[in-house]
Residue frames as a rotation matrix with the C-alpha (Angstrom) as fourth column:
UNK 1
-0.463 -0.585 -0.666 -2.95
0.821 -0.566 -0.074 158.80
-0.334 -0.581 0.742 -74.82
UNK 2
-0.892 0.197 0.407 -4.65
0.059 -0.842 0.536 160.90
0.448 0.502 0.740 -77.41
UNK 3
0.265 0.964 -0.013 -8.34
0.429 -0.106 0.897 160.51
0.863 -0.244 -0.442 -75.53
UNK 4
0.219 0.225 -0.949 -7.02
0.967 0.079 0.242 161.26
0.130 -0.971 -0.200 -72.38
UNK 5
-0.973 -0.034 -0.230 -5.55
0.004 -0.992 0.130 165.35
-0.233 0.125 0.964 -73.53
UNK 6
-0.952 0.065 0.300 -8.48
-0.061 -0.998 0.022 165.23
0.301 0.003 0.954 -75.00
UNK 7
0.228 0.574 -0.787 -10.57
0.859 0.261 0.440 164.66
0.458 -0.776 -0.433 -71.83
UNK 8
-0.261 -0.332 -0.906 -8.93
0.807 -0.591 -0.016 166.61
-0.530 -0.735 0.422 -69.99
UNK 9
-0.975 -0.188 0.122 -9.26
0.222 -0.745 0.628 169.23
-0.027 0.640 0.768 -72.63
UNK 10
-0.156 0.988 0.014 -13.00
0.441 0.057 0.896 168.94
0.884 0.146 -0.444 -72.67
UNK 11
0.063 0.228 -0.972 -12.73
0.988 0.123 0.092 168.98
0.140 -0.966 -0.217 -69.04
UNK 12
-0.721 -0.422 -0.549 -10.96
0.591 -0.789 -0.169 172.21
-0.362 -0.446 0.819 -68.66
UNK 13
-0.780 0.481 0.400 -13.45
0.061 -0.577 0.814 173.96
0.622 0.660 0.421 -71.68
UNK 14
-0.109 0.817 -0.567 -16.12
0.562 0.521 0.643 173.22
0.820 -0.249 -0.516 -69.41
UNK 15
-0.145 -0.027 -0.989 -14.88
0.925 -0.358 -0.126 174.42
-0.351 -0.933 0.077 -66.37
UNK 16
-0.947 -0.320 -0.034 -13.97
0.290 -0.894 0.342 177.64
-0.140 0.314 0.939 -68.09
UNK 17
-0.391 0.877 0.278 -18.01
-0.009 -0.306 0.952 178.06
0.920 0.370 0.127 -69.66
UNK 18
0.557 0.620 -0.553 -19.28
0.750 -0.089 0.656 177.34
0.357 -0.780 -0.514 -65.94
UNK 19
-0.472 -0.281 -0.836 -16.62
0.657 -0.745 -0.120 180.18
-0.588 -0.606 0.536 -64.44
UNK 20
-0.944 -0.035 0.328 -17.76
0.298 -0.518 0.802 182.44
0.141 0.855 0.500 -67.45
UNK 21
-0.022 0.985 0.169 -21.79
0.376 -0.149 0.915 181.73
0.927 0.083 -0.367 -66.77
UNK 22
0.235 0.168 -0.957 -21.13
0.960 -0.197 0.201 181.95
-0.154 -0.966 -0.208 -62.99
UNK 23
-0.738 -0.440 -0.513 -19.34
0.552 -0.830 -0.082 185.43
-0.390 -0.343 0.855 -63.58
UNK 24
-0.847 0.168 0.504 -21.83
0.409 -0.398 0.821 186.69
0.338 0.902 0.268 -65.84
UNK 25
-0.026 0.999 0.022 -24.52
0.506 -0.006 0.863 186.03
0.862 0.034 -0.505 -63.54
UNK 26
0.105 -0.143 0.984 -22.70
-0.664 -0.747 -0.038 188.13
0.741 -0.649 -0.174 -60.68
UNK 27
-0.981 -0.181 -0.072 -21.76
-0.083 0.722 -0.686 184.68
0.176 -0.667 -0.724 -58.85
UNK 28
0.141 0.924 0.356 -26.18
-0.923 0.253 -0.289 184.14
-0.357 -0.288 0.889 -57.96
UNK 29
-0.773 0.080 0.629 -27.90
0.189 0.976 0.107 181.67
-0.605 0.202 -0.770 -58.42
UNK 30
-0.357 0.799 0.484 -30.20
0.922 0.385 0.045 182.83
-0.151 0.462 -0.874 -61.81
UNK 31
-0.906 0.151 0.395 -29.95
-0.150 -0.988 0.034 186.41
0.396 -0.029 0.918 -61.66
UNK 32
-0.321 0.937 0.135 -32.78
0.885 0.246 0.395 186.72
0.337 0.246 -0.909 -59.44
UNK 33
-0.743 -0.389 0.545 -34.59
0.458 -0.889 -0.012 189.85
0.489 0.241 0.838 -59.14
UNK 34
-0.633 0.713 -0.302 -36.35
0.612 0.221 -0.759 190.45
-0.475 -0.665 -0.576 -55.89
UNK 35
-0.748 0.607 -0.267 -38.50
0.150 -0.237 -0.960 193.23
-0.646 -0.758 0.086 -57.54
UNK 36
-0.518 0.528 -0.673 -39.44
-0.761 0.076 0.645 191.48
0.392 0.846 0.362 -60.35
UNK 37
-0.871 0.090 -0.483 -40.53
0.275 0.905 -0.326 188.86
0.407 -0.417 -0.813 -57.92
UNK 38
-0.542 0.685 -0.486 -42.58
0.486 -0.216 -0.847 191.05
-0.685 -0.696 -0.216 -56.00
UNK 39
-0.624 -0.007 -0.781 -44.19
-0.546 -0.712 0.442 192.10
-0.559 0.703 0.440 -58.96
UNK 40
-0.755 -0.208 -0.622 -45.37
-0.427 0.876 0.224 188.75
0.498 0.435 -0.750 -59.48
UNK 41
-0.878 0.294 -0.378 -46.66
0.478 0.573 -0.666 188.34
0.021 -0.765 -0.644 -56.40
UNK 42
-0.547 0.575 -0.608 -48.72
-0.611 -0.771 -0.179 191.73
-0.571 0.273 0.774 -56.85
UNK 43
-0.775 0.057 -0.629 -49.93
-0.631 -0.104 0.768 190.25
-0.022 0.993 0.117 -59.58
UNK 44
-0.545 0.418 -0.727 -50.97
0.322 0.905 0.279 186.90
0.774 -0.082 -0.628 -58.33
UNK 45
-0.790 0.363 -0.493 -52.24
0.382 -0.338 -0.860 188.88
-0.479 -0.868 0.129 -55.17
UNK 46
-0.635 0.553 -0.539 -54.70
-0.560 -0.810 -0.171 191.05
-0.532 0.194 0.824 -57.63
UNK 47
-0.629 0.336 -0.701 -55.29
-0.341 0.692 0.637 187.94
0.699 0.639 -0.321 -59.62
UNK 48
-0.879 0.100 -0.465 -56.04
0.444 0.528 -0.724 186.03
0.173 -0.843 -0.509 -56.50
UNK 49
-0.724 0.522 -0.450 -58.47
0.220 -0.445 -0.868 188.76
-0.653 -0.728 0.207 -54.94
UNK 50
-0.252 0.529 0.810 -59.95
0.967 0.169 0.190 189.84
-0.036 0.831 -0.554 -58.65
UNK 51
0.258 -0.062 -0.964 -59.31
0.223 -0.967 0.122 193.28
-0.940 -0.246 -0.235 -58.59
UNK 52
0.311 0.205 0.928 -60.30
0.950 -0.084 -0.300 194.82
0.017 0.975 -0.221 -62.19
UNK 53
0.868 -0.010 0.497 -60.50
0.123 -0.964 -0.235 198.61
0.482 0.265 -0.835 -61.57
UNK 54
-0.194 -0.976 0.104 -56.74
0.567 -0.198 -0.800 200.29
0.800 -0.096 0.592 -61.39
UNK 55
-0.157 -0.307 0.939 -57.73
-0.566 -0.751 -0.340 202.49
0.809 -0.585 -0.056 -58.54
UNK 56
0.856 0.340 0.390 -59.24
-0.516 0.500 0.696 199.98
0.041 -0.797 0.603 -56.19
UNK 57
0.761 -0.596 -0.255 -55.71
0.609 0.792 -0.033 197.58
0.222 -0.130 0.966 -56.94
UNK 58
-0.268 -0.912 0.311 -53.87
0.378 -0.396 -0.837 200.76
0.886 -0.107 0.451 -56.05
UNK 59
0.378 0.497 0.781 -55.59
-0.780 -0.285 0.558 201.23
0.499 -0.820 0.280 -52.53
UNK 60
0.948 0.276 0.157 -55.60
-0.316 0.873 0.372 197.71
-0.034 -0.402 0.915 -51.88
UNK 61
0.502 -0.856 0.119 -51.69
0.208 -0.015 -0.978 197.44
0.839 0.516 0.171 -53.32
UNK 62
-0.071 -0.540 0.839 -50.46
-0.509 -0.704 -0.496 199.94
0.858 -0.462 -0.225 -50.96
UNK 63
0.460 0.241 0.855 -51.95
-0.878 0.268 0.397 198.21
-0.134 -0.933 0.334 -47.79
UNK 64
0.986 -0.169 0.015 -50.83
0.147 0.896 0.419 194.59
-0.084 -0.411 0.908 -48.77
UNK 65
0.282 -0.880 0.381 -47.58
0.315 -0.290 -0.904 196.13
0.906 0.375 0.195 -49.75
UNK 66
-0.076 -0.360 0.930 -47.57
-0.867 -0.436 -0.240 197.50
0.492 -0.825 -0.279 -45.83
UNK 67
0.656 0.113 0.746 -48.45
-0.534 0.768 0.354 193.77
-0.533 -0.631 0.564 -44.36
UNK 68
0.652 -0.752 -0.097 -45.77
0.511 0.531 -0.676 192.12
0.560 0.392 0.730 -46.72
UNK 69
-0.015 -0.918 0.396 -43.51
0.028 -0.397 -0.918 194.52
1.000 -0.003 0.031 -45.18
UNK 70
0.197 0.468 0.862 -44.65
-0.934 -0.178 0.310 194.24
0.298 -0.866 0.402 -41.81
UNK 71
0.927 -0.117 0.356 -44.83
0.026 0.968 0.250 190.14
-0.374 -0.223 0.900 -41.78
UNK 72
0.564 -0.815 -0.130 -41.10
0.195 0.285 -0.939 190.49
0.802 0.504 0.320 -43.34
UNK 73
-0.087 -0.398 0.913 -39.93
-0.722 -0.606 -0.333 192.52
0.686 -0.689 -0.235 -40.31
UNK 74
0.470 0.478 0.742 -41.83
-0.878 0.339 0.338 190.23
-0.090 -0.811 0.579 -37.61
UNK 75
0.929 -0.142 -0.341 -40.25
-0.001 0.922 -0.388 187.05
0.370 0.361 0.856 -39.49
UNK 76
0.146 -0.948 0.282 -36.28
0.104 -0.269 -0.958 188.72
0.984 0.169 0.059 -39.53
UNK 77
-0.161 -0.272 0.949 -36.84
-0.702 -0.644 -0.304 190.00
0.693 -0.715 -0.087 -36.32
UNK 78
0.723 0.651 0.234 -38.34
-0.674 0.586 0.450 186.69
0.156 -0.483 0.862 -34.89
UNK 79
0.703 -0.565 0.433 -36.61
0.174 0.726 0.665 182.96
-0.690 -0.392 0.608 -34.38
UNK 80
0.896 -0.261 0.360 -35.36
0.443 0.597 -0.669 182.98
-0.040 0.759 0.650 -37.73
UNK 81
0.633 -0.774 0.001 -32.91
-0.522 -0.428 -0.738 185.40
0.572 0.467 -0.675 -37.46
UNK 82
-0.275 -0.767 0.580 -30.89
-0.879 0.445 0.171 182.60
-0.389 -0.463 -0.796 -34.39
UNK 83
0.790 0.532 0.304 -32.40
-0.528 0.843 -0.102 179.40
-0.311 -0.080 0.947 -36.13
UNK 84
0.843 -0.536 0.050 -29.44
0.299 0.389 -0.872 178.46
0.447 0.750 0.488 -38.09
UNK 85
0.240 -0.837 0.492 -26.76
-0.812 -0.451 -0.371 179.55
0.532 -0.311 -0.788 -35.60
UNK 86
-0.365 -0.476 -0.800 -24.34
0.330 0.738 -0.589 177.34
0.870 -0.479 -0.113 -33.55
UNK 87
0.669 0.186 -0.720 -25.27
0.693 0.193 0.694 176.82
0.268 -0.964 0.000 -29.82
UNK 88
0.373 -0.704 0.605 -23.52
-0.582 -0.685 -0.439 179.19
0.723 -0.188 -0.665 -27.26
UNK 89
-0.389 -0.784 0.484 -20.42
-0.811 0.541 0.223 176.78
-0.437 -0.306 -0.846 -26.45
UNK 90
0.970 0.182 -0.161 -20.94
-0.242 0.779 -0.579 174.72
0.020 0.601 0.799 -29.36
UNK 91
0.517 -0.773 0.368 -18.06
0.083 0.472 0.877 172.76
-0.852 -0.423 0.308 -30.49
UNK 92
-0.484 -0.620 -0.618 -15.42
-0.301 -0.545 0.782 174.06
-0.822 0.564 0.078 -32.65
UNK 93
-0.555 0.328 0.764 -17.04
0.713 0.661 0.234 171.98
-0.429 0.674 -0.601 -35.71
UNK 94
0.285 0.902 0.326 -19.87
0.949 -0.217 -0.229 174.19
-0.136 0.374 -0.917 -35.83
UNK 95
0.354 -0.395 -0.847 -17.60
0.202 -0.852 0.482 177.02
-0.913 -0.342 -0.222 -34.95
UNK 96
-0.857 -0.512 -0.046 -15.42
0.013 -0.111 0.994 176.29
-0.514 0.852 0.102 -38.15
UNK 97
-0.125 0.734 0.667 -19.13
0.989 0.037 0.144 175.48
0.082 0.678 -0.731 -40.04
UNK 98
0.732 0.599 -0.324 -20.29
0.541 -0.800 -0.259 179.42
-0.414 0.014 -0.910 -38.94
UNK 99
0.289 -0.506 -0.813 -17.24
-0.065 -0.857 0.511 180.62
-0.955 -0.095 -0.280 -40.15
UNK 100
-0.915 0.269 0.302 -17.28
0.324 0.038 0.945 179.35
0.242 0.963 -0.121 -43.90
UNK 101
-0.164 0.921 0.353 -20.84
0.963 0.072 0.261 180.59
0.215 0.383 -0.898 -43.53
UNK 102
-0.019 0.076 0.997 -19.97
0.102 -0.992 0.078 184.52
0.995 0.103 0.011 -43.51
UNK 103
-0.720 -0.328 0.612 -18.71
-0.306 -0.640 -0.704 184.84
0.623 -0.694 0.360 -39.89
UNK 104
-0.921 0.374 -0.111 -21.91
0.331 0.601 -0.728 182.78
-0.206 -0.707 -0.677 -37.75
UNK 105
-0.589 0.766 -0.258 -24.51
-0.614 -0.631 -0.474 184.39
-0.526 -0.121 0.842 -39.78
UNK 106
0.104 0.697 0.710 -27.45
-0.094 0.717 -0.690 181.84
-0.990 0.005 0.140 -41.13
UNK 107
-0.677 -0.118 0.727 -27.15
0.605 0.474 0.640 179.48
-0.420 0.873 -0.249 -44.26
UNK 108
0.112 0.736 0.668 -28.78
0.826 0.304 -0.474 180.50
-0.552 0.605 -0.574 -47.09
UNK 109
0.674 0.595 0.439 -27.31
0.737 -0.584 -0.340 182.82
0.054 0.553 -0.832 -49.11
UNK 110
0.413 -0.027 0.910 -26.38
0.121 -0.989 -0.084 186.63
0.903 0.144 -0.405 -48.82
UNK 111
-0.636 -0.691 0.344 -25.16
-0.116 -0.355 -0.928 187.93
0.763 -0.630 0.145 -45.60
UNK 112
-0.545 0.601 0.585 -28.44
-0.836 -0.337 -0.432 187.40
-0.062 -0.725 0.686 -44.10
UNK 113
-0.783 0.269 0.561 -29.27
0.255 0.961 -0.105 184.05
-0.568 0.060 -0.821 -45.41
UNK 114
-0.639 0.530 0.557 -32.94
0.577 -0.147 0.803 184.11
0.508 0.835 -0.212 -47.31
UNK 115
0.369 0.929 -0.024 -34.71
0.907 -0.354 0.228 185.99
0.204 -0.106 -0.973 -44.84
UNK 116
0.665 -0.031 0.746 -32.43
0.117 -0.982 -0.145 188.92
0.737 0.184 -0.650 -44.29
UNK 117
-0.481 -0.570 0.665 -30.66
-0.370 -0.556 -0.744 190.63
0.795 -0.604 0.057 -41.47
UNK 118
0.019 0.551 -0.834 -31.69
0.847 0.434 0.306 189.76
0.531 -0.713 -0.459 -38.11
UNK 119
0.730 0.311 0.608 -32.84
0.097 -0.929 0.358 192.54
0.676 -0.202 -0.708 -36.30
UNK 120
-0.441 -0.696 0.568 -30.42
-0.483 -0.349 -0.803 194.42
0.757 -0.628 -0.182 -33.71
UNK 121
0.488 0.543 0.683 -32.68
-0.871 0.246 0.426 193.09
0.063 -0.803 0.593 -30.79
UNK 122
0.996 0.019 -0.086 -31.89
-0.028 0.994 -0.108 188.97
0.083 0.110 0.990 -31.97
UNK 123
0.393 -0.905 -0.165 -28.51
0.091 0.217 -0.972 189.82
0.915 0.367 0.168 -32.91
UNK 124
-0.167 -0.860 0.482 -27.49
-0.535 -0.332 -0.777 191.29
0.828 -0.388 -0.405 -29.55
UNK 125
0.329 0.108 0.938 -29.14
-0.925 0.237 0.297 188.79
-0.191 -0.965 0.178 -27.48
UNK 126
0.749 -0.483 -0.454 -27.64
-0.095 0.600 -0.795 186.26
0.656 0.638 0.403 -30.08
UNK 127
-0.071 -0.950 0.305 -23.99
-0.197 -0.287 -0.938 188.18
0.978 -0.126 -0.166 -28.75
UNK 128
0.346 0.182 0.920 -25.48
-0.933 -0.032 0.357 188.31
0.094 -0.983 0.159 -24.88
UNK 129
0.879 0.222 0.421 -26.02
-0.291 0.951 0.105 184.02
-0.377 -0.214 0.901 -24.95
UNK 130
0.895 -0.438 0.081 -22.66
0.016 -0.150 -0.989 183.96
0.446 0.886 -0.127 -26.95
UNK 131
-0.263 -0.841 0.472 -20.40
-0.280 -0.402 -0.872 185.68
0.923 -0.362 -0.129 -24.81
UNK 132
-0.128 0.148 -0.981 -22.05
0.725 0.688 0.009 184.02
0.676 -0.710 -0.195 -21.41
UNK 133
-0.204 -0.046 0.978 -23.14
0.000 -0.999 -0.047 187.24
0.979 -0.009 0.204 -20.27
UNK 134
-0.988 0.042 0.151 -24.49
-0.153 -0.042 -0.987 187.97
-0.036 -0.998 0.048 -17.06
UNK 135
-0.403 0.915 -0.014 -27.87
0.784 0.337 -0.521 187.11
-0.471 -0.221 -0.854 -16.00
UNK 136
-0.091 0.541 -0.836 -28.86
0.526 -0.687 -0.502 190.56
-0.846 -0.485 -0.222 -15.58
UNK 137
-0.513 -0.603 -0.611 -27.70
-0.552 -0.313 0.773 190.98
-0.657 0.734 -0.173 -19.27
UNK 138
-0.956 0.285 -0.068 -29.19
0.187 0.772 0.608 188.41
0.226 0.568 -0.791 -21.02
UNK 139
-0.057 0.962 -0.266 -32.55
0.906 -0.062 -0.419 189.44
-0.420 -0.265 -0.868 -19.17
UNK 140
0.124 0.312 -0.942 -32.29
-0.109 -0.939 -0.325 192.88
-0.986 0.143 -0.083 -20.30
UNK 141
-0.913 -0.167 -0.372 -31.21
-0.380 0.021 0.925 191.78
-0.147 0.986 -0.083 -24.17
UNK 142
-0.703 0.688 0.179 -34.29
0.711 0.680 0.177 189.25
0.000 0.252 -0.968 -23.60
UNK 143
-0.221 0.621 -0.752 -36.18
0.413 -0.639 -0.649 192.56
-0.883 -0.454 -0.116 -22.40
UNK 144
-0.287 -0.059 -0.956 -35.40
-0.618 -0.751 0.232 194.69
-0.732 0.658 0.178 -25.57
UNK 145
-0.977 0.103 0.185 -35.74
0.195 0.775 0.601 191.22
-0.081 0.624 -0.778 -27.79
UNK 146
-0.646 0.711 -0.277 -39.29
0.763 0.597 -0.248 191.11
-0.011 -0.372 -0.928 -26.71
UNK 147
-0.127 0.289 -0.949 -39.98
0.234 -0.921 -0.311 194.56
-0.964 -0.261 0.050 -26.31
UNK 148
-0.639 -0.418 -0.646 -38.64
-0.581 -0.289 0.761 195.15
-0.505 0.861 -0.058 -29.95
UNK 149
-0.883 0.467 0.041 -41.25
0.441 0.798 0.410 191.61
0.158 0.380 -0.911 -31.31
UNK 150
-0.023 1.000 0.020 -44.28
0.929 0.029 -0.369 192.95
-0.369 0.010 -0.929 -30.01
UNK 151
-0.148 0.042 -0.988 -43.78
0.082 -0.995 -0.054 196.40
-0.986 -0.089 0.144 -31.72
UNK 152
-0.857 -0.222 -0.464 -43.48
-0.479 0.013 0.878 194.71
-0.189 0.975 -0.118 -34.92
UNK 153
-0.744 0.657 0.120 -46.39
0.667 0.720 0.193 192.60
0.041 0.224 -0.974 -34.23
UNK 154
0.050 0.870 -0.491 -48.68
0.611 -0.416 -0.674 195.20
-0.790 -0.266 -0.552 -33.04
UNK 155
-0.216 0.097 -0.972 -47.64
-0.539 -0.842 0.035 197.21
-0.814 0.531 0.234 -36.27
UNK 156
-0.977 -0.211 -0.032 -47.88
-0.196 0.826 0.528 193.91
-0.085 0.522 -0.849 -38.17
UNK 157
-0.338 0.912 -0.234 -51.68
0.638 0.040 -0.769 193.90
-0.692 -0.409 -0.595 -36.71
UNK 158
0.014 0.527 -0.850 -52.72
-0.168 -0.836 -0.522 197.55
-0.986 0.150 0.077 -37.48
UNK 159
-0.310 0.032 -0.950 -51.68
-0.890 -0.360 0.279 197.06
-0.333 0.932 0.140 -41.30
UNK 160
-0.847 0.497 -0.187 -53.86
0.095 0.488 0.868 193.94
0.522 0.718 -0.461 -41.98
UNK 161
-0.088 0.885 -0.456 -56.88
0.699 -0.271 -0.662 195.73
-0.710 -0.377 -0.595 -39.80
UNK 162
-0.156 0.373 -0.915 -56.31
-0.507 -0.825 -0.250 198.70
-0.848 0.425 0.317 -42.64
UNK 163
-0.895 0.040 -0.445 -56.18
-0.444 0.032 0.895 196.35
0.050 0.999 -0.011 -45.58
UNK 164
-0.867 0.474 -0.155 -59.36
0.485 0.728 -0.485 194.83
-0.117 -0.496 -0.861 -44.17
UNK 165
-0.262 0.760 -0.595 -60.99
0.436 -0.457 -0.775 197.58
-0.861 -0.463 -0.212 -44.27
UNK 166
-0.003 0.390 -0.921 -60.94
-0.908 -0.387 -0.161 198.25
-0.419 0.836 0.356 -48.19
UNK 167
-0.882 0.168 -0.440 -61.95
-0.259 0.609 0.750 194.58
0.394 0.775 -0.493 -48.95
UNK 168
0.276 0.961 0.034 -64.73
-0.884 0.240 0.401 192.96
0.377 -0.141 0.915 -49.46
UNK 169
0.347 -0.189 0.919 -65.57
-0.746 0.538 0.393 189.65
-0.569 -0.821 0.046 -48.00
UNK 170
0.979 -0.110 -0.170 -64.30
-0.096 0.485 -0.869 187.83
0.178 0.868 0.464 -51.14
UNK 171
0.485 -0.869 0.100 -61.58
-0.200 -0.221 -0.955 189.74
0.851 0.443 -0.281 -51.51
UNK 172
0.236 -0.391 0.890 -60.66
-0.943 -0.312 0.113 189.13
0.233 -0.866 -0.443 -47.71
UNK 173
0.814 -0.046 0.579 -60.78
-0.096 0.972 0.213 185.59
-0.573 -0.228 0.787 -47.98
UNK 174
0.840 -0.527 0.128 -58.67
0.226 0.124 -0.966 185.56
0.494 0.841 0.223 -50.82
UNK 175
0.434 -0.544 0.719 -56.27
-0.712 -0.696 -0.097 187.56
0.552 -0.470 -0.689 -48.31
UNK 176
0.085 -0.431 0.899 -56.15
-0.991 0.060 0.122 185.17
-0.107 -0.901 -0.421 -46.00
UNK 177
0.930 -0.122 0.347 -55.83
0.224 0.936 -0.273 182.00
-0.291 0.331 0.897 -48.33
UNK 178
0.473 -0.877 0.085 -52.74
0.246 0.039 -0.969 183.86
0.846 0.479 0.234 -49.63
UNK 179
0.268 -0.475 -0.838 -51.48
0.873 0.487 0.004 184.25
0.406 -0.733 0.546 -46.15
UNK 180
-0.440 -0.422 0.793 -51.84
0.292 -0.902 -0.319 187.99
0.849 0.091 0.520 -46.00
UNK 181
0.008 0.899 0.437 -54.53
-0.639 -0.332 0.694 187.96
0.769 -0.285 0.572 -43.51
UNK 182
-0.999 -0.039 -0.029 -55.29
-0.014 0.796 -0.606 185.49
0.047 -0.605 -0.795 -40.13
């Protein structure tokens, strides 16, 4: 009788150190810190390309710093932000699944899952296909959807034509092995 209190006892201490670590860390997973991450990357991006002198890696910074933000936009704003939703007129199941997942927004995370927000554009043709709009609706959300993608792409363009233009051809490969470049 005495092993089994103190099991249980063990049991509870436990729980108690995992609520304790979980609160500490703000409920995350690992305190992570997106802009010590991107910091990292920077790093591995300067490593990557071999950029010695501090002004050239602060030109060259700034620009891949505008195509990271650029290819982040095109991504959010792209499939991913409906990949991870229920069909419009799924079946309650998934209904009850989108609603333990923060109201029908995508797994992974935060309110936005791991890639963010889905742009307004996805979200309201998300709501259009959703609510069984009209045609004439759903073509005009698809209008703005579309309208709203190539604006990000064509700014998504221009800022790895400028970061092109302050590498060499090294450093451009390097670019486009790390996926900064096509």
């Amino acid at each position: 009788m005495k092993s089994i209190r103190y099991c249980a006892l063990l049991a509870v201490v436990a729980l108690c150190n995992l609520v304790s670590i979980s609160a500490q860390n703000g409920g995350n997973r690992g305190n992570f810190d997106p802009a010590q991450f991107r910091e990292r990357m920077m790093a591995r991006v300067r490593e990557t390309m071999d950029v010695k002198d501090d002004a050239e890696w602060k030109l060259i910074s700034d620009r891949v710093t505008k195509v990271m933000d650029a290819q982040r936009e095109v991504r959010q704003g792209g499939n991913m932000g409906m990949m991870f939703r229920r069909p419009p007129g799924g079946d309650q199941n998934a209904q009850g699944a989108d609603n333990a997942n923060g109201g029908g927004r995508r797994r992974g995370g935060g309110p936005g899952g791991f890639g963010g927000e889905p742009s307004p554009e996805a979200e309201a043709l998300h709501k259009a296909l959703e609510s069984k709009a009209s045609n004439d609706d759903v073509k005009a959300a698809l209008a703005k959807y579309r309208d709203s993608r190539k604006a990000k792409e064509a700014k998504l363009e221009k800022s790895q034509e400028d970061l092109k233009k302050v590498l060499s051809g090294r450093q451009e490969a390097a670019a486009v092995s790390l996926g900064l470049l096509e």
